[in-house]
N, CA, C and O atoms as a printed pandas DataFrame, in Angstrom:
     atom_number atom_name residue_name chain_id  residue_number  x_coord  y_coord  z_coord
0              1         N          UNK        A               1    0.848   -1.179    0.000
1              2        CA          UNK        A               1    0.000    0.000    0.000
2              3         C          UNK        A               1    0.893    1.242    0.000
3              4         O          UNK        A               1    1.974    1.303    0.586
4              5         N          UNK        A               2    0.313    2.265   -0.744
5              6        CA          UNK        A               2    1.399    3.762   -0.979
6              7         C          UNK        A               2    0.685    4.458   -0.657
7              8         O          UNK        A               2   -0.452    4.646   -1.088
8              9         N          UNK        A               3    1.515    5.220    0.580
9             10        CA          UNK        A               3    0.608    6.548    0.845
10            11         C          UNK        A               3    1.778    7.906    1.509
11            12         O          UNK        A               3    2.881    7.598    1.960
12            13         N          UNK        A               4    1.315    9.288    1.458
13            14        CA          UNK        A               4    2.244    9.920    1.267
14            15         C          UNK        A               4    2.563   10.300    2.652
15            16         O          UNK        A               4    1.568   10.129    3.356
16            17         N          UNK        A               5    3.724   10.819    3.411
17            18        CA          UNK        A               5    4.017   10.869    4.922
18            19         C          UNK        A               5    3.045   11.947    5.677
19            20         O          UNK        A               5    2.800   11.994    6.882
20            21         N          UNK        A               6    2.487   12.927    4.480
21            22        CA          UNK        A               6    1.116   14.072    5.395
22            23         C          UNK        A               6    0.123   13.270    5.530
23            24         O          UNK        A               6   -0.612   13.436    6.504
24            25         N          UNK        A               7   -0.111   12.354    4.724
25            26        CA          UNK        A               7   -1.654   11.350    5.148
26            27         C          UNK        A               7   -1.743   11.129    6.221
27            28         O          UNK        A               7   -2.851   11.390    6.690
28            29         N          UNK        A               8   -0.666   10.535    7.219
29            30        CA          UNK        A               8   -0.554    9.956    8.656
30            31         C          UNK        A               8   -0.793   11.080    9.418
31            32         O          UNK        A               8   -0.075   12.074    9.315
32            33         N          UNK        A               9   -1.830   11.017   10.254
33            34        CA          UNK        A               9   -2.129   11.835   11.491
34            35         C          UNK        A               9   -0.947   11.542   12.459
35            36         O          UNK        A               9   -0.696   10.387   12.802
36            37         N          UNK        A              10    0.032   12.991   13.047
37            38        CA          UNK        A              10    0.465   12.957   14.230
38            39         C          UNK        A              10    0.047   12.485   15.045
39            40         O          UNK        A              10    0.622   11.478   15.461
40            41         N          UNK        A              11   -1.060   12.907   15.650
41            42        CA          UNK        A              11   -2.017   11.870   16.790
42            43         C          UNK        A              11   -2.883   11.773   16.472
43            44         O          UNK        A              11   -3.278   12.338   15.452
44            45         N          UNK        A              12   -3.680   10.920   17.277
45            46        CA          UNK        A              12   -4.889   10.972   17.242
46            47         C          UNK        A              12   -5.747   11.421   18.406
47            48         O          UNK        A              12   -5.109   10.966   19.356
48            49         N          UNK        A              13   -7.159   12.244   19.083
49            50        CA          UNK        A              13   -7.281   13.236   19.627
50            51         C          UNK        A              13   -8.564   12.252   20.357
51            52         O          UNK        A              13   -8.955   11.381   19.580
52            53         N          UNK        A              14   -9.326   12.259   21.826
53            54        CA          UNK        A              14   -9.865   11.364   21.654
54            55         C          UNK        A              14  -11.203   12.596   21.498
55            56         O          UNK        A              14  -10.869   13.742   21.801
56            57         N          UNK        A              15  -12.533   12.405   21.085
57            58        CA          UNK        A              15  -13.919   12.748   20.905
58            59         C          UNK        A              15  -14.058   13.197   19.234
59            60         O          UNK        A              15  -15.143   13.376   18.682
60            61         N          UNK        A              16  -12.793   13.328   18.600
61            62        CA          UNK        A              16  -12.409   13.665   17.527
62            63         C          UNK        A              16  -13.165   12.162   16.424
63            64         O          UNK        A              16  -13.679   11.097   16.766
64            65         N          UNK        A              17  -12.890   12.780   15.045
65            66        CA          UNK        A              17  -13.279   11.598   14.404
66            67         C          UNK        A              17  -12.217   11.636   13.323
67            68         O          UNK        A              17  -11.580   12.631   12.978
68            69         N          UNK        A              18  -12.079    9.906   12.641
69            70        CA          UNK        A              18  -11.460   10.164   11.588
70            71         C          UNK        A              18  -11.497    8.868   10.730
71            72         O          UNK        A              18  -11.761    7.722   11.094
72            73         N          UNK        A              19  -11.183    9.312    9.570
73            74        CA          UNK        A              19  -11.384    7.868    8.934
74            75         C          UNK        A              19  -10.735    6.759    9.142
75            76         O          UNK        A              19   -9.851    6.894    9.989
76            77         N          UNK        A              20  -10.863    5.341    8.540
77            78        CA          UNK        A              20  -10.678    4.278    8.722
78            79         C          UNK        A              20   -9.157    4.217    8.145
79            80         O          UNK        A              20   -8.367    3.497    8.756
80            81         N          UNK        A              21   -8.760    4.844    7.143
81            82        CA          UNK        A              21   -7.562    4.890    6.337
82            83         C          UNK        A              21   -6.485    5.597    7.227
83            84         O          UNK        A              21   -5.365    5.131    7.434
84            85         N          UNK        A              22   -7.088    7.100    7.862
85            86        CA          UNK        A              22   -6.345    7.313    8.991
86            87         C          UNK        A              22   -5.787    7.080   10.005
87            88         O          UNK        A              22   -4.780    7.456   10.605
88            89         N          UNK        A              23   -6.794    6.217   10.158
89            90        CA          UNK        A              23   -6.246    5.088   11.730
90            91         C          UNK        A              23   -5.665    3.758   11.596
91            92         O          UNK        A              23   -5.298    2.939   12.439
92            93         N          UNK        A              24   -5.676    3.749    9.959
93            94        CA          UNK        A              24   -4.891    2.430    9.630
94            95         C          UNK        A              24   -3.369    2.818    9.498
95            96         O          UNK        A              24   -2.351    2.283    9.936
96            97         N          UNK        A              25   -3.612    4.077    8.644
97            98        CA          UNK        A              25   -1.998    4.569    8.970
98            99         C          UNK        A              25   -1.029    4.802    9.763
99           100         O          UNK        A              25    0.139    4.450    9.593
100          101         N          UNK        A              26   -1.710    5.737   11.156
101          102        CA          UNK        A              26   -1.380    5.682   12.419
102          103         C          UNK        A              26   -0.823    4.636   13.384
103          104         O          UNK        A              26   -0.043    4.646   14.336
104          105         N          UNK        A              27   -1.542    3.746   12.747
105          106        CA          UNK        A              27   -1.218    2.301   13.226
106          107         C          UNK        A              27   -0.227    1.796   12.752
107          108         O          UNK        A              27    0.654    1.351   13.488
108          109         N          UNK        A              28   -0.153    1.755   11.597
109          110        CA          UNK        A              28    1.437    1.489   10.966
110          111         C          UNK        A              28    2.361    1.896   10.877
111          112         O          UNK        A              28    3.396    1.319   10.543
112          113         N          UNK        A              29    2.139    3.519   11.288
113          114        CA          UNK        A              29    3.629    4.530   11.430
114          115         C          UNK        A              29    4.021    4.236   13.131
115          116         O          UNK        A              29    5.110    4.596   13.579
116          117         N          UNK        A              30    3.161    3.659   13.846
117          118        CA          UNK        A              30    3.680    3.671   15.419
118          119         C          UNK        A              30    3.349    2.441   15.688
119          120         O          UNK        A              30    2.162    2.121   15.634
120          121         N          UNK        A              31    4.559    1.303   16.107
121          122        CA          UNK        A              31    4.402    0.357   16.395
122          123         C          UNK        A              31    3.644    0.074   17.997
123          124         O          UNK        A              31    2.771   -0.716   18.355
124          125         N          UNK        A              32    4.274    0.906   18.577
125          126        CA          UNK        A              32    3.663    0.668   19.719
126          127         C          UNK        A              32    1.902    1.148   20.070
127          128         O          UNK        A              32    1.417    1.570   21.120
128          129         N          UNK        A              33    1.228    0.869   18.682
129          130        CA          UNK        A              33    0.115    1.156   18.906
130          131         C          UNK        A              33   -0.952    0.353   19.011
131          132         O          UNK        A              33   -0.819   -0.195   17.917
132          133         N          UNK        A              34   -2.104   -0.248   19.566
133          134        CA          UNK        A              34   -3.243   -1.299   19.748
134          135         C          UNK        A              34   -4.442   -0.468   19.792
135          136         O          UNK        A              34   -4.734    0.615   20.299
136          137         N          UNK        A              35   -5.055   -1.376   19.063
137          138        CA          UNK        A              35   -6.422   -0.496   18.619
138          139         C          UNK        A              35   -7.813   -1.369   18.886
139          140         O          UNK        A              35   -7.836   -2.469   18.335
140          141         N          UNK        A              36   -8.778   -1.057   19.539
141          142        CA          UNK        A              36   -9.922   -1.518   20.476
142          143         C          UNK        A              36  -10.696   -1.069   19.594
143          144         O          UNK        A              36  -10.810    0.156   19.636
144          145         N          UNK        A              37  -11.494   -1.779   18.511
145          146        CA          UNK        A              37  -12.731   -1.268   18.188
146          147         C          UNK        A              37  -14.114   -2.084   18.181
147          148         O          UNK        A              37  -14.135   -3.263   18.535
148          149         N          UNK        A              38  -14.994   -1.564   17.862
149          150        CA          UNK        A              38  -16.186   -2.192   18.152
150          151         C          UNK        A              38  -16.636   -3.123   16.593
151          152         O          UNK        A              38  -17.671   -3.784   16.500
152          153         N          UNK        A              39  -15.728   -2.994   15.609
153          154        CA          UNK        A              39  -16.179   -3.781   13.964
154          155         C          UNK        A              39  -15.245   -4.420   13.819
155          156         O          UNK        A              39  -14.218   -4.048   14.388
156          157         N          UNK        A              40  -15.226   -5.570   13.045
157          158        CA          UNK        A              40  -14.258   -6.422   12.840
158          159         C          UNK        A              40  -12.949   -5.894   11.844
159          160         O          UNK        A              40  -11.736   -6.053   11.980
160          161         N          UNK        A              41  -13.790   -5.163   10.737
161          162        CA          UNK        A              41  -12.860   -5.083    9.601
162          163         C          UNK        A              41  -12.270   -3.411    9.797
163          164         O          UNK        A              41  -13.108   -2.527    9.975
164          165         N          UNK        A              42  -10.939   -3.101    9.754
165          166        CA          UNK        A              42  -11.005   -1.924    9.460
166          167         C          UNK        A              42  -10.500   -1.288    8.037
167          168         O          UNK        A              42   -9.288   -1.149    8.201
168          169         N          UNK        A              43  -10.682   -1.041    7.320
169          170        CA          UNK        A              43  -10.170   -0.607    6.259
170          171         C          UNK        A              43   -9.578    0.497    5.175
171          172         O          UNK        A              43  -10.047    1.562    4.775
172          173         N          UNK        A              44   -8.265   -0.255    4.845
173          174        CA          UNK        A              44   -7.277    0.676    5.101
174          175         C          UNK        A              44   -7.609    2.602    3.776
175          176         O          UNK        A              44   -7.376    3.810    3.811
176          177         N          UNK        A              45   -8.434    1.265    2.629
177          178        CA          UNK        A              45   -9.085    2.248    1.785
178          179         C          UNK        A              45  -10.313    2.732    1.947
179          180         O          UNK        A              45  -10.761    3.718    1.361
180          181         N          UNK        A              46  -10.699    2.275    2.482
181          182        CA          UNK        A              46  -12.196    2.619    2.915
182          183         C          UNK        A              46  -12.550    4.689    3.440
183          184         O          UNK        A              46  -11.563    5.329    3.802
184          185         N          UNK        A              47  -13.624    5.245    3.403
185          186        CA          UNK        A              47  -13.508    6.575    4.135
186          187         C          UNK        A              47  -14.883    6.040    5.381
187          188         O          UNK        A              47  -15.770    6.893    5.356
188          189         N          UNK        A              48  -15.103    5.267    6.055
189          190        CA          UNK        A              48  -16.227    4.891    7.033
190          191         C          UNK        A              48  -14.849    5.457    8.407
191          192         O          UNK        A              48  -13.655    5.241    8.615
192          193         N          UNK        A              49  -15.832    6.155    8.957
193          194        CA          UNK        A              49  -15.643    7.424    9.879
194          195         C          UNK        A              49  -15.629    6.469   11.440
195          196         O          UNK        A              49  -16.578    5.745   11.743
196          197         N          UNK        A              50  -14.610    6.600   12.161
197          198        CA          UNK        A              50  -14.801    5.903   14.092
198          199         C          UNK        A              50  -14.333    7.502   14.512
199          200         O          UNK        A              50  -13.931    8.462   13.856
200          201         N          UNK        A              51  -14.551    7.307   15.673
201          202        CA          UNK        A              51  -14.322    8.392   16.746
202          203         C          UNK        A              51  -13.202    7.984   18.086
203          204         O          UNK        A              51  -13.272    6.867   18.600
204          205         N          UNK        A              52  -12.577    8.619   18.380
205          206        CA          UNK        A              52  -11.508    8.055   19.332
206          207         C          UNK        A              52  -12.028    8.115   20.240
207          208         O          UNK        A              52  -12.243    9.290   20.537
208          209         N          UNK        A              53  -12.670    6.922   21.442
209          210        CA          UNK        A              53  -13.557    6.817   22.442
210          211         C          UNK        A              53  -12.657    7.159   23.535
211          212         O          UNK        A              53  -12.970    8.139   24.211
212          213         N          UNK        A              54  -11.558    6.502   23.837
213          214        CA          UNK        A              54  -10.485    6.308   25.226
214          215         C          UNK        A              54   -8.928    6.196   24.734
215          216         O          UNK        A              54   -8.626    5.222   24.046
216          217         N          UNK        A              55   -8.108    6.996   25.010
217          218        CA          UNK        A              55   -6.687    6.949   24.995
218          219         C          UNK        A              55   -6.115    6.113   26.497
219          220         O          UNK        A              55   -6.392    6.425   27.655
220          221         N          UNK        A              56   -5.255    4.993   26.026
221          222        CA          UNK        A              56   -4.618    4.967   27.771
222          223         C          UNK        A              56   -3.197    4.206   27.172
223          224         O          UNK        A              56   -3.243    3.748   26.030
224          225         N          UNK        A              57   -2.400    4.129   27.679
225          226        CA          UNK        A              57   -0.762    3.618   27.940
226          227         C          UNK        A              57   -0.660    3.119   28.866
227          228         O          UNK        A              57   -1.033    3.715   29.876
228          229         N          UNK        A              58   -0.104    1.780   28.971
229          230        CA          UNK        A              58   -0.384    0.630   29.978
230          231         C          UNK        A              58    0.642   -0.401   28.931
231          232         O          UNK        A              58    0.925   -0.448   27.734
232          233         N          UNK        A              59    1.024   -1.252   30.329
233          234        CA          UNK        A              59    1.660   -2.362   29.402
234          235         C          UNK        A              59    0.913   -3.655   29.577
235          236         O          UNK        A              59    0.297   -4.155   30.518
236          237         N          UNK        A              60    1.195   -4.041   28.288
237          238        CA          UNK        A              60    0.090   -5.029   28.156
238          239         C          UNK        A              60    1.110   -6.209   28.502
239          240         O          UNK        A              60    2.290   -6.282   28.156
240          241         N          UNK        A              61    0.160   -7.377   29.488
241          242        CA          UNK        A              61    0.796   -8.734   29.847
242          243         C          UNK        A              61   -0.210   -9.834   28.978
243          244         O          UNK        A              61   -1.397  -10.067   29.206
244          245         N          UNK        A              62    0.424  -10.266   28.201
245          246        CA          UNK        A              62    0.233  -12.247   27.653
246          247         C          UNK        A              62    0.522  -12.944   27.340
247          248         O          UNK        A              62    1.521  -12.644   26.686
248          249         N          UNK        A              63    0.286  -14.352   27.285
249          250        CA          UNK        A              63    0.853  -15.294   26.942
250          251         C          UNK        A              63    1.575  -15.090   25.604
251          252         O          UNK        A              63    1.225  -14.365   24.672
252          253         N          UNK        A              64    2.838  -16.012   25.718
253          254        CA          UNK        A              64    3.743  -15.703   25.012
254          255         C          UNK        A              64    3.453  -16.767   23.886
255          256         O          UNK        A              64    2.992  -17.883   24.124
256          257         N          UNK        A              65    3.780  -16.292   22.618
257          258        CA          UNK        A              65    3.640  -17.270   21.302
258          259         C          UNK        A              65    4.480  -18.601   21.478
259          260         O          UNK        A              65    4.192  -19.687   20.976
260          261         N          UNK        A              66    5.620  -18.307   22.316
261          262        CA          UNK        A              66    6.339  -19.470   21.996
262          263         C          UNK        A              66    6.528  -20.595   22.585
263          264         O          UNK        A              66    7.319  -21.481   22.261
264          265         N          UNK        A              67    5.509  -20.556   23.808
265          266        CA          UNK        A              67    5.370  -21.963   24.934
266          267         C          UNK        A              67    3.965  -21.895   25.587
267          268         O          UNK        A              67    3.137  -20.989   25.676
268          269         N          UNK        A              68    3.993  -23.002   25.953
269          270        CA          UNK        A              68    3.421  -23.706   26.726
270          271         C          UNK        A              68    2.839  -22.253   28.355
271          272         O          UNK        A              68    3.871  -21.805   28.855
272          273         N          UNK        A              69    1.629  -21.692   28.986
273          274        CA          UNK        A              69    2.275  -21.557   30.321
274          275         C          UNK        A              69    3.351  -20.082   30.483
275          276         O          UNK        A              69    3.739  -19.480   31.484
276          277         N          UNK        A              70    3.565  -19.888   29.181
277          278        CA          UNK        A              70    4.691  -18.717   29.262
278          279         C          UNK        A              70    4.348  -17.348   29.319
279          280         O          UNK        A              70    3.852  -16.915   28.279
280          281         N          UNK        A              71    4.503  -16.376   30.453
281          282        CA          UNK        A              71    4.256  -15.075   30.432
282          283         C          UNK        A              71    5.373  -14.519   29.530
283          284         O          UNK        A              71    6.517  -14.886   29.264
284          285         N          UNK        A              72    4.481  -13.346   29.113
285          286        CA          UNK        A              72    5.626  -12.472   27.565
286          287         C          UNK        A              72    5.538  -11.499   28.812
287          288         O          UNK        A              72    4.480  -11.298   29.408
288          289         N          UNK        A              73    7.109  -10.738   29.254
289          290        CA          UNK        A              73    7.103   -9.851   30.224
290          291         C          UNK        A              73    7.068   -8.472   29.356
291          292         O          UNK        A              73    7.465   -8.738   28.222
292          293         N          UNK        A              74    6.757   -7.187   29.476
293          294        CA          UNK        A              74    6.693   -6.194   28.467
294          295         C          UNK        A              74    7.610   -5.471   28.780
295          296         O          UNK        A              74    8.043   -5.481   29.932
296          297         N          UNK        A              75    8.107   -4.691   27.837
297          298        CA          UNK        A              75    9.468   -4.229   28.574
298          299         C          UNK        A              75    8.997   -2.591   28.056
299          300         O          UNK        A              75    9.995   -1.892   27.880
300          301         N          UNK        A              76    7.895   -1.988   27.830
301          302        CA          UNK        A              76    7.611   -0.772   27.451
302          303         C          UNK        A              76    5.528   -0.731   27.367
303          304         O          UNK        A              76    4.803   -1.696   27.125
304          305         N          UNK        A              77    5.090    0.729   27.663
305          306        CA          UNK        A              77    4.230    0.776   27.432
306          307         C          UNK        A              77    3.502    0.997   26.059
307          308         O          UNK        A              77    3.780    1.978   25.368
308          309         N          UNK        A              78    2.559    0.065   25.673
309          310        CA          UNK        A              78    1.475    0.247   24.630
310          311         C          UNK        A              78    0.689    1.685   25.201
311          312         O          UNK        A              78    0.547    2.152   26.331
312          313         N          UNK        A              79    0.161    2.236   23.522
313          314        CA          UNK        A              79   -0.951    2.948   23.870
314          315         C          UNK        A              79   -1.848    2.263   23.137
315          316         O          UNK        A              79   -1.642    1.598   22.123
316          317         N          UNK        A              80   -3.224    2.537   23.918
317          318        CA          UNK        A              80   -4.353    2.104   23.639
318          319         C          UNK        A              80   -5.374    2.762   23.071
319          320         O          UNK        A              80   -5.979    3.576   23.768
320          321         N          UNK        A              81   -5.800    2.532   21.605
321          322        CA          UNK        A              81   -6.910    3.839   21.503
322          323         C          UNK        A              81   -7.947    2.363   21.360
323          324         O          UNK        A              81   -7.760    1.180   21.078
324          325         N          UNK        A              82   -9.215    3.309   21.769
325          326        CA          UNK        A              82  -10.797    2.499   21.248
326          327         C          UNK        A              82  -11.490    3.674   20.799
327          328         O          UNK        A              82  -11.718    4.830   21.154
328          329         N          UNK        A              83  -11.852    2.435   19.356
329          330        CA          UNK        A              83  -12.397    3.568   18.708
330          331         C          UNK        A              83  -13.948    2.751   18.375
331          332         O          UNK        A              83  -14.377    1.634   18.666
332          333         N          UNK        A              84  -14.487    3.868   17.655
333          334        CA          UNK        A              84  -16.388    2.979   17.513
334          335         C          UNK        A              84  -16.660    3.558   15.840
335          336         O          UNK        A              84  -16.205    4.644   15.479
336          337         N          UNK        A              85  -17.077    3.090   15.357
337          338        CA          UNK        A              85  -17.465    3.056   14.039
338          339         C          UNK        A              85  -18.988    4.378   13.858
339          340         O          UNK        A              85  -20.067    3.924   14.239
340          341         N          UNK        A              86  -19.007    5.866   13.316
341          342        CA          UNK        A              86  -19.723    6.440   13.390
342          343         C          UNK        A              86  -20.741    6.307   12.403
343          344         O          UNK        A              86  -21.731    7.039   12.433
């Protein structure tokens, strides 16, 4: 997918709205980002509009891909946006 470096929103704001393409980008320019929404699909071409419900930074704890039983320890905080489909 090609898109140009002004497309990507600096942040994202929460009560604000924005498209689906926007928040797909956002997501891909910042790894440390996880995204809570209420629809399954988000899409990256699409213009269907969510709203940023809750911002939070927290580190996330889970099981680890590679065993059995295994905690993945986090060594940095995720941010968290949830967003809802307008």
């Amino acid at each position: 997918m090609a898109y140009y470096e002004d497309e990507v929103p600096k942040e994202l704001e929460i009560g604000k709205q924005y498209t689906s393409r926007e928040i797909y980008l956002y997501m891909i320019e910042n790894r440390n980002v996880m995204i809570l929404s209420d629809s399954v699909h988000l899409d990256y071409n699409g213009g269907l509009k969510y709203e940023i419900v809750d911002i939070k930074e927290n580190f996330i704890h889970k099981q680890a891909d590679t065993g059995y039983r295994v905690h993945q320890i986090p060594n940095s905080k995720t941010k968290i946006l949830e967003i809802r489909r307008v």
